[in-house]
C-alpha positions in Angstrom: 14.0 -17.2 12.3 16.4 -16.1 9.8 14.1 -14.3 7.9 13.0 -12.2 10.9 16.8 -11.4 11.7 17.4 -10.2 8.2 14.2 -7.7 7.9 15.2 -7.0 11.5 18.7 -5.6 10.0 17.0 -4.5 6.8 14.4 -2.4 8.9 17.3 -0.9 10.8 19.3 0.4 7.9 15.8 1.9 6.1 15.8 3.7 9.6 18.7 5.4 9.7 17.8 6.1 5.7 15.0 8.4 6.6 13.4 7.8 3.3 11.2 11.4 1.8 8.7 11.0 -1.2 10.8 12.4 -4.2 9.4 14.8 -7.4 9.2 11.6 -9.3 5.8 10.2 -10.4 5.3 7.0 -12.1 2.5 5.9 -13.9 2.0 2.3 -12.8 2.0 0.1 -15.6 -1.5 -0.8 -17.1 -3.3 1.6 -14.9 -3.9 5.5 -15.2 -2.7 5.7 -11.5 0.3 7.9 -11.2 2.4 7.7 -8.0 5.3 9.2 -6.3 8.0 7.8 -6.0 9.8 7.2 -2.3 13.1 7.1 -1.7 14.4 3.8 -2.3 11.6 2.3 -3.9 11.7 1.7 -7.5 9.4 0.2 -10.6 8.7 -3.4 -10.2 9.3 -5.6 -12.9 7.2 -8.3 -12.3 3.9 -6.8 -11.2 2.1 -3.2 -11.5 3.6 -1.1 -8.8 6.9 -0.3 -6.7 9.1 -2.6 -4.7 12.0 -1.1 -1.6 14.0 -4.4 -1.5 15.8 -3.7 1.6 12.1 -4.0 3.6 10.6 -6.5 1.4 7.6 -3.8 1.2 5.4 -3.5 -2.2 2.7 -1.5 -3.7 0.7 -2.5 -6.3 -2.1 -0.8 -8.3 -5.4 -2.0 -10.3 -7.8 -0.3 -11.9 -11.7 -1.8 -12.3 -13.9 -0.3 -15.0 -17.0 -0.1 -15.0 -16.9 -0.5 -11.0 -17.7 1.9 -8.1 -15.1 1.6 -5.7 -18.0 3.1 -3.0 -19.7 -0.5 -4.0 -16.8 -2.4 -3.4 -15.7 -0.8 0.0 -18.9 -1.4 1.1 -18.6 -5.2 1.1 -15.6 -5.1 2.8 -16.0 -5.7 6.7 -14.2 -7.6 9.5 -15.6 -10.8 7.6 -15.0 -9.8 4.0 -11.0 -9.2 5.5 -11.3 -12.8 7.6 -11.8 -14.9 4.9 -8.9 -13.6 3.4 -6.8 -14.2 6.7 -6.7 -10.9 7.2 -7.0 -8.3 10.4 -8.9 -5.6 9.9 -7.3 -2.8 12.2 -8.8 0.7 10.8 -10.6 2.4 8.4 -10.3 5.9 7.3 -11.9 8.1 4.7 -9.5 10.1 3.1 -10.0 13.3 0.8 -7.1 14.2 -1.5 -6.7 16.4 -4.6 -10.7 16.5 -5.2 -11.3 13.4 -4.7 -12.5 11.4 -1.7 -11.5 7.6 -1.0 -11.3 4.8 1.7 -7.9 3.6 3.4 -8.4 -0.1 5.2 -5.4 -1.1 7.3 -4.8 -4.4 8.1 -2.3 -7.5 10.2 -1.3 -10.7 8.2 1.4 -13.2 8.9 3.3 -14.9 6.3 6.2 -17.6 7.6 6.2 -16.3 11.0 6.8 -12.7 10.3 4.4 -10.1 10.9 3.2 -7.6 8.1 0.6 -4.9 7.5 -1.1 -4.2 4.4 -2.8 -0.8 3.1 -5.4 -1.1 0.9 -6.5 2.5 -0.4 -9.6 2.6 -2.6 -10.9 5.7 -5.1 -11.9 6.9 -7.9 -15.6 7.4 -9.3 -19.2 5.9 -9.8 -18.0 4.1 -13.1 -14.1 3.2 -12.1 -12.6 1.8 -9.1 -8.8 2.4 -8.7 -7.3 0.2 -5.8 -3.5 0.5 -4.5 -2.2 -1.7 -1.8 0.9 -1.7 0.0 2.5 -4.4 2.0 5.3 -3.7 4.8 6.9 -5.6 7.4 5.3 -5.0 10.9 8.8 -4.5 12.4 9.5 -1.6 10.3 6.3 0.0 11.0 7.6 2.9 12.7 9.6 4.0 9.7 7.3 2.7 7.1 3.8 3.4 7.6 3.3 7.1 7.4 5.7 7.4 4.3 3.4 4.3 2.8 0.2 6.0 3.6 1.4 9.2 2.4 2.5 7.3 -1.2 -1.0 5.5 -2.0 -3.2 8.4 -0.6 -1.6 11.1 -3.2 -2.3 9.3 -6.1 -3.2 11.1 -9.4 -5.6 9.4 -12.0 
């Protein structure tokens, strides 16, 4: 319960926030994926991506070599997503600077609290690049579009 009040109040003052995407890009470290940076987010430390403390929400980016990322998208149905505890809600082809790639949206529950997770795959025949974000379901409203927008624009 106390965790839900506190991204309850965290999700409140993001909202009143109104977090933009800034100039800055990032390159993620150990990837060629470069990413603006939102508002409030900054480089994580301990994994390969971007952290907003105040939400809790993450995003993370991998590259596969050697990989099609058309390959791996196709093996990834209701089932694949189930077996990971995870709720498929939509999936979206999405075209961005050139380049074409898949956006799965999904619903997972860790200690009671609700989140959603985007998991945007591109990149070519011979390299799969992969960037997922994580945000709490309460703070969808303020969250999701500026999330979306983050992982879709990515540069590579």
């Amino acid at each position: 319960m106390r965790t839900i009040v506190i991204l309850f109040v965290f999700s409140l003052i993001f909202l009143f926030e109104h977090p933009k995407v800034q100039a800055q890009t990032v390159t993620l470290s150990n990837t060629s994926i470069e990413i603006d940076l939102p508002e409030g987010f900054e480089v994580a430390t301990q994994f390969s991506g971007l952290i907003h403390k105040g939400t809790a929400t993450t995003v993370m980016g991998l590259e596969k070599e050697n990989t099609s990322y058309l390959v791996v998208s196709s093996a990834m149905d209701e089932q694949y997503f189930a077996d990971q505890d995870l709720t498929l809600l939509n999936k979206e082809n999405i075209s961005f600077n050139g380049h074409e790639g898949i956006l799965f949206t999904c619903a997972f529950t860790v200690d009671s609290v609700a989140f959603e997770r985007m998991i945007f795959l591109t990149g070519d025949h011979n390299n799969a690049k992969v960037v997922i974000a994580n945000y709490p379901e309460i703070a969808k409203i303020q969250l999701a579009s500026l999330v979306k927008d983050c992982i879709t624009k990515i540069k590579f």
